[in-house]
C-alpha positions as CSV (number, residue, x, y, z in Angstrom):
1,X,-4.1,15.9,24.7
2,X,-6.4,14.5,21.8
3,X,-5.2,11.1,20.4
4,X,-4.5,11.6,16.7
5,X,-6.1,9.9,13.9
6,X,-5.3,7.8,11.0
7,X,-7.5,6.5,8.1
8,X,-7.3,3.4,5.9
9,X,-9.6,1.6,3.4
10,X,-11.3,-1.2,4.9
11,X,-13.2,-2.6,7.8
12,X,-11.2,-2.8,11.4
13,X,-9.0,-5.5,11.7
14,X,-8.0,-5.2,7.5
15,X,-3.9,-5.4,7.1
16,X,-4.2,-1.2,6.7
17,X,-5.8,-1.3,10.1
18,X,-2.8,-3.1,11.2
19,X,-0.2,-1.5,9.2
20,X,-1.4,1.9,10.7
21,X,-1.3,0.6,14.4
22,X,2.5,-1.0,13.2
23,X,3.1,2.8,12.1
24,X,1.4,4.9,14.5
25,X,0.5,2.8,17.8
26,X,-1.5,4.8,19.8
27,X,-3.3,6.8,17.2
28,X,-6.9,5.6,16.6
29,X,-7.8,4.4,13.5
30,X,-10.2,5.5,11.1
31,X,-12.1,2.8,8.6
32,X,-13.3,4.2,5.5
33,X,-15.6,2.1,2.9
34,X,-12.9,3.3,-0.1
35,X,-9.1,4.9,-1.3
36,X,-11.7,7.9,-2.2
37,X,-13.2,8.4,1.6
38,X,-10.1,7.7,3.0
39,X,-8.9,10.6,1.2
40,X,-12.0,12.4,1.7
41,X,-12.1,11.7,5.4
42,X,-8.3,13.5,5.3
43,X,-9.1,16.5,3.4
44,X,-12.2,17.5,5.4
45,X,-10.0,17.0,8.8
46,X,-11.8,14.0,9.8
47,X,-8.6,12.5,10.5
48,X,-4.7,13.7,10.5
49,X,-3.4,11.2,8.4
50,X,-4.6,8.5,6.1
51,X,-2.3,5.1,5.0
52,X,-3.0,3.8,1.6
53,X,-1.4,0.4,-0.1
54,X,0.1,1.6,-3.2
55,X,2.2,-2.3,-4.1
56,X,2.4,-5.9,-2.9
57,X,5.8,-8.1,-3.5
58,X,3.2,-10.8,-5.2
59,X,0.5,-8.5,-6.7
60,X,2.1,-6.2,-8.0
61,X,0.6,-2.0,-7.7
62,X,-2.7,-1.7,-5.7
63,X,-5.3,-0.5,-8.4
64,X,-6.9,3.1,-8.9
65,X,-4.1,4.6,-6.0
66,X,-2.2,5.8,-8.7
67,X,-5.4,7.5,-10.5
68,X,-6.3,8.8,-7.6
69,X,-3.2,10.3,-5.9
70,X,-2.4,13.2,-8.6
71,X,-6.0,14.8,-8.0
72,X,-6.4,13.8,-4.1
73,X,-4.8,17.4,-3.0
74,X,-2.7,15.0,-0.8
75,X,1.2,14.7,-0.1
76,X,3.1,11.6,0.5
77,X,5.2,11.9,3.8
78,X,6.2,8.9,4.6
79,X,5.7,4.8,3.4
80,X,5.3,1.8,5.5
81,X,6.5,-1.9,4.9
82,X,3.5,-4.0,6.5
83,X,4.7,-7.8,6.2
84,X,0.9,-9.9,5.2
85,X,1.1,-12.5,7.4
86,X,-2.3,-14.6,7.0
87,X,-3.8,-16.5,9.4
88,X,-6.2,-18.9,9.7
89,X,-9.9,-17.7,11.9
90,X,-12.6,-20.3,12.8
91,X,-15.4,-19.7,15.7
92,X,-14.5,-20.8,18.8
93,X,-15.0,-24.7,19.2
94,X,-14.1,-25.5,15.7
95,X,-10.9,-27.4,14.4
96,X,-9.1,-27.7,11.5
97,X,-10.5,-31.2,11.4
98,X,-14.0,-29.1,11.0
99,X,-13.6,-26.6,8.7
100,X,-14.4,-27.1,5.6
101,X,-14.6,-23.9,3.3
102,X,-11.9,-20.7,3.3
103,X,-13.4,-17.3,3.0
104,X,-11.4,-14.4,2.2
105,X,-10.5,-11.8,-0.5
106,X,-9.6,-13.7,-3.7
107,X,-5.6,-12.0,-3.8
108,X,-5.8,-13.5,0.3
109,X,-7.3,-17.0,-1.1
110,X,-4.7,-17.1,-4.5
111,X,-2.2,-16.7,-1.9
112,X,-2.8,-19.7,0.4
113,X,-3.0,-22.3,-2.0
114,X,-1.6,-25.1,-0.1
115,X,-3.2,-24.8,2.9
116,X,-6.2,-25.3,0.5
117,X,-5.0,-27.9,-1.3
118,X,-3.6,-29.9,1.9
119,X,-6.8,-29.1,3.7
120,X,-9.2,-29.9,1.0
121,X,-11.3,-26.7,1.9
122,X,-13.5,-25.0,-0.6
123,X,-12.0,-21.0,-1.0
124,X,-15.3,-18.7,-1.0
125,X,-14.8,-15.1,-2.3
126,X,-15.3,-12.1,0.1
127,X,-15.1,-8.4,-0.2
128,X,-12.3,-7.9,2.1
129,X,-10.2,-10.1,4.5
130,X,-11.0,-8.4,7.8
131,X,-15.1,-8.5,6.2
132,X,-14.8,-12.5,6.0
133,X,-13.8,-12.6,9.5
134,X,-17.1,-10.9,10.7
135,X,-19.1,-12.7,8.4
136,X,-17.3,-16.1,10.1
137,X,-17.8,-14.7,13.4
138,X,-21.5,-14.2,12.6
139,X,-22.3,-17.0,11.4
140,X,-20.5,-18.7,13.7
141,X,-20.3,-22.6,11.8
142,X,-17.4,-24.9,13.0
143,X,-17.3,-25.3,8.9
144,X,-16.3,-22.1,7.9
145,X,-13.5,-20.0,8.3
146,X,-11.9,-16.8,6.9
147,X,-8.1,-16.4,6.3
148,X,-7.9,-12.7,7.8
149,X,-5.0,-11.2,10.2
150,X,-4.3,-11.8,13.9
151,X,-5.9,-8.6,14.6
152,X,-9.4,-9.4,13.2
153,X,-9.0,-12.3,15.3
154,X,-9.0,-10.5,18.3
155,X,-11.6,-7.6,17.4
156,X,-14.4,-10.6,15.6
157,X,-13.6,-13.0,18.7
158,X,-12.0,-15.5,16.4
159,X,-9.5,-18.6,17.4
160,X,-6.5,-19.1,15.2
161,X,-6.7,-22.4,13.9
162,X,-3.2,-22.0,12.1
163,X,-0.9,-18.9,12.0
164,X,1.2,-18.2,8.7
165,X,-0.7,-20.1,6.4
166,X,1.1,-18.0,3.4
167,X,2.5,-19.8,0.6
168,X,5.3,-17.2,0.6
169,X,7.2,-15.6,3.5
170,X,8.2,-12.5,1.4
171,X,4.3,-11.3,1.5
172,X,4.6,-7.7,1.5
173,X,2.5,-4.3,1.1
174,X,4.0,-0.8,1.0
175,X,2.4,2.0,2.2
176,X,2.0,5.4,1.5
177,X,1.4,8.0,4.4
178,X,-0.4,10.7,3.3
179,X,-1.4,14.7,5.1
180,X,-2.7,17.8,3.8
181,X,0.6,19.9,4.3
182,X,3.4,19.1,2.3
183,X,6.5,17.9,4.9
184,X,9.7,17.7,3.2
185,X,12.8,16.0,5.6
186,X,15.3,18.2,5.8
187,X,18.0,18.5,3.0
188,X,20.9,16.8,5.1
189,X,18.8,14.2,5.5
190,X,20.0,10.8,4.4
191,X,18.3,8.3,2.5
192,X,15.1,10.9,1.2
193,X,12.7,9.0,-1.0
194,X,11.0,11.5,-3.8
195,X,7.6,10.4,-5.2
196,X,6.3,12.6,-8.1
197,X,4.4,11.5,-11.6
198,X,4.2,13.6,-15.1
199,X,3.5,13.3,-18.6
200,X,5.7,12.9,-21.9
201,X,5.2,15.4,-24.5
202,X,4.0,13.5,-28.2
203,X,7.2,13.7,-29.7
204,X,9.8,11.0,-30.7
205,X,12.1,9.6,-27.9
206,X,10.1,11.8,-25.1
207,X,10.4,9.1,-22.6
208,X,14.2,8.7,-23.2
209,X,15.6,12.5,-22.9
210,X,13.0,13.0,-19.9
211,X,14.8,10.3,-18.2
212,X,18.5,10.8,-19.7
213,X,18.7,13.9,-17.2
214,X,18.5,11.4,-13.9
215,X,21.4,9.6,-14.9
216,X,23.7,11.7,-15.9
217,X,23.1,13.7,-12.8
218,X,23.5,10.1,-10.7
219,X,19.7,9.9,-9.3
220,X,18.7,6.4,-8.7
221,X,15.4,5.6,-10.0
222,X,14.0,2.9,-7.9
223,X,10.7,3.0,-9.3
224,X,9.0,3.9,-13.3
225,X,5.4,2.8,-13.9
226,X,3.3,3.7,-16.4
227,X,-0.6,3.7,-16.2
228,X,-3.3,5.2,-18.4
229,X,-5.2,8.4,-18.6
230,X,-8.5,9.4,-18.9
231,X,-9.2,6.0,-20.6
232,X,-7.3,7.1,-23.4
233,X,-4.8,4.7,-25.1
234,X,-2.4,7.9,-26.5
235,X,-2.3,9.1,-22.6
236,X,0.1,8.3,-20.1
237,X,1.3,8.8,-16.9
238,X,4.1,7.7,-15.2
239,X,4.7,7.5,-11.3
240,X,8.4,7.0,-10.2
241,X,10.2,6.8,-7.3
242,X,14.2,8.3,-6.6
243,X,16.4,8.4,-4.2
244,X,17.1,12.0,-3.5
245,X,15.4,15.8,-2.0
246,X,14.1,17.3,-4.3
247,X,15.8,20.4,-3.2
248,X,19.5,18.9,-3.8
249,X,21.2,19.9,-6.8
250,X,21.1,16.7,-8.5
251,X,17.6,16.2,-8.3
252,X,16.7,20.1,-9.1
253,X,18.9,19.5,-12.0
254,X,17.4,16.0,-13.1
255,X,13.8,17.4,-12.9
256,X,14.8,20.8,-14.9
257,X,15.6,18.9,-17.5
258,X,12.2,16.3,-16.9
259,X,10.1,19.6,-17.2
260,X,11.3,20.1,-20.7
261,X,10.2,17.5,-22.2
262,X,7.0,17.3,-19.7
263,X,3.5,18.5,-20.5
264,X,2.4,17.9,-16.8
265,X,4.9,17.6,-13.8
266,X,3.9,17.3,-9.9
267,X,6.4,15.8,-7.1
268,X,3.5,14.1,-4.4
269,X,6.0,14.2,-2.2
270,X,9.3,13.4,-0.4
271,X,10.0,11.3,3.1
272,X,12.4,8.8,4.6
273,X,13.3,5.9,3.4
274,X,11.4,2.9,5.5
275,X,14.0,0.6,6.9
276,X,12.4,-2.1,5.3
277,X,13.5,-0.2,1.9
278,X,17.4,0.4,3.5
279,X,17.8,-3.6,4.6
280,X,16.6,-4.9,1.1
281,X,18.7,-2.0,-0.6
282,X,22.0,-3.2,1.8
283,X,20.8,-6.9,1.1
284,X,21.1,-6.4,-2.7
285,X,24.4,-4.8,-2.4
C-alpha cells in the first residue's frame, strides 16, 4: 500500500511539519517553499492532503491564508490544534553558558522574551524557525543557537539546551486540513464545524440583516473576520466559522437568508470539531 502524503509550508522540522505528523503519523510529509505551492503541490496530486496555519492564540490570523483559500479550488475538511512548544537548539558541545545570540522567526523570537532577557542573548531574525535550526547546525558555533521545535532538533542533529522556553503556555496554531474533494461529515454528526466566506451587498445595514438570520435560527458563530479585497478599501470579505452542517435546517435557513443580502457566497467547507475546540468550548461553559 503507498503511504499517503501531506503538504505544509516550510522546511522539515517547521511546527506544520510537526502538526501534520501530530495529525497524520505515518503519512510522509511534503515541504513546500509557500501557502501557494502547498496548494499547488495538492491540486496537481503531488500530495493528498495539505495543512495550512490559518490563527495563533498570540498572533492572531496567519497572513494571505485567507486571500488565498476562496481561489485555491480547495475544501476544508478538517482543523488541527498544534500546541508551539519552543525549544531551545545549540550544536552539540555547546551550553547555555556559551551561547550567546537566538536565531529564529521574529513572531518565534517576540515570543521568548525572557529567556532572552534572562540569558542576555542577542535575537537574530531568520526566515523560518525550522530554517534557523539548519543554519545553526551548519555553522555549527557553540555561540549560536536557534529557538526551533524538538523535531528540527532531531532532523538538523541539534541538542536541546532548554525545552519550553515560551513566555506563554497557551501558545497555540490552528490548522486547516485541506483536499481536492469536498467531504462533508455526515448530518447526525455532532459537533460539525462550517467554514465559508462571502461579501455584503453596498447597501445600509448589509452586515447586520446578513447576520440577523444566524441568530434567530440559533447558529453559533464562533468566528467573523473581515479582510480586504483586491486592495480596495470599499471591498470586503469576511470568513466565519459556525457550529453546524450545512445541510441541517438551521443552517440552510441561516445561509438563505445570508445569500440575500450577499453579492458573493461560498462555504470552504465543513469537518469535525478538533477536541482541542470541544475542551476549551466545555472549559468556557
Amino acid at each position: 500500500m503507498t503511504a499517503k502524503t501531506i503538504a505544509f509550508q516550510g522546511m522539515p522540522g517547521a511546527y506544520s511539519d510537526l502538526a501534520c505528523r501530530a495529525a497524520y503519523p505515518g503519512w510522509t510529509t511534503l515541504p513546500c517553499p509557500s501557502f501557494e505551492a502547498a496548494m499547488a503541490a495538492l491540486r496537481e496530486g503531488r500530495c493528498d492532503l495539505a495543512m495550512l496555519p490559518c490563527e495563533n492564540s498570540l498572533a492572531g490570523r496567519v497572513p494571505d491564508i485567507h486571500r488565498l483559500l476562496p481561489e485555491s479550488g480547495l475544501y476544508v475538511i478538517g482543523e488541527h490544534f498544534q500546541r508551539v512548544e519552543h525549544c531551545l537548539l545549540a550544536p552539540k558541545g555547546a551550553s547555555l553558558g556559551t551561547v550567546k545570540r537566538a536565531h529564529s522567526h521574529p513572531m518565534a523570537l517576540g515570543q521568548v522574551l525572557n529567556l532572552i532577557r534572562e540569558r542576555n542573548l542577542a535575537p537574530v531574525i531568520e526566515a523560518d524557525t525550522a530554517g534557523a535550526a539548519q543554519i545553526i547546525a551548519e555553522r555549527n558555533s557553540p555561540e549560536d543557537a536557534a529557538i526551533a521545535s524538538e523535531l528540527a532538533a532531531e532532523i538538523y542533529g541539534l541538542e536541546i539546551l532548554a525545552r519550553n522556553v515560551e513566555d506563554s503556555h497557551d501558545n497555540t496554531t490552528r490548522f486547516y486540513v485541506m483536499s481536492r474533494d469536498r467531504v462533508y461529515p455526515p448530518l447526525a454528526a455532532p459537533d460539525t464545524v462550517t467554514t465559508f466566506v462571502f461579501r455584503v451587498r453596498s447597501v445600509p445595514a448589509a452586515l447586520y440583516k446578513a447576520l440577523g438570520g444566524f441568530a434567530t435560527n440559533g447558529v453559533n458563530m464562533t468566528k467573523l473576520e473581515s479582510y480586504m479585497v483586491g486592495g480596495r478599501f470599499s471591498a470586503t470579505q469576511f470568513l466565519c466559522d459556525v457550529d453546524g452542517h450545512p445541510d441541517s435546517p438551521a443552517l440552510r435557513r441561516a445561509f438563505e437568508e445570508l445569500e440575500f443580502f450577499t453579492k458573493e457566497f461560498r462555504i470552504l467547507g465543513a469537518y469535525p470539531a478538533h477536541a482541542y475546540r470541544l475542551e476549551q468550548a466545555a472549559a468556557g461553559d
